[in-house]
N, C-alpha and C positions, 0 to 999 in steps of 0.2 A: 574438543570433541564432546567434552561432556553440555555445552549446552545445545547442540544439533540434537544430543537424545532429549534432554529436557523438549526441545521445542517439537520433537517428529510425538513424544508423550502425550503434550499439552494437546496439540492435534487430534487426538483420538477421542477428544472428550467435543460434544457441542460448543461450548463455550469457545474452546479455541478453533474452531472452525470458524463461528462469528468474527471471532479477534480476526482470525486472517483473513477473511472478507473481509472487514472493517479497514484494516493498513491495506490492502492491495487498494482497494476503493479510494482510501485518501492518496495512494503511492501515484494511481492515475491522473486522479483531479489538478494533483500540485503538477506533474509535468506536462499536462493538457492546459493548465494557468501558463507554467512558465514560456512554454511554445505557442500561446497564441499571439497574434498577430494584433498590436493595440490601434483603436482607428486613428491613435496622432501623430503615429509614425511615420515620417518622411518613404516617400519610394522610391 
């Protein structure tokens, strides 16, 4: 519990707003990586 307040804390400040834009941003790219479709894949 105590690091959910830590982290909703960190949030109020710019900086961590950045951070959480920054991980959502990579959070997408990695599973937009891992689900794309490679061209040498057999159909």
């Amino acid at each position: 519990m105590g690091a959910i307040l830590d982290l909703t804390e960190t949030l109020k400040e710019p900086s961590g707003i950045i951070g959480l834009a920054v991980i959502v941003a990579a959070g997408y790219f990695l599973v937009k990586w891992v689900f794309a479709e490679h061209p040498d894949d057999e159909k």
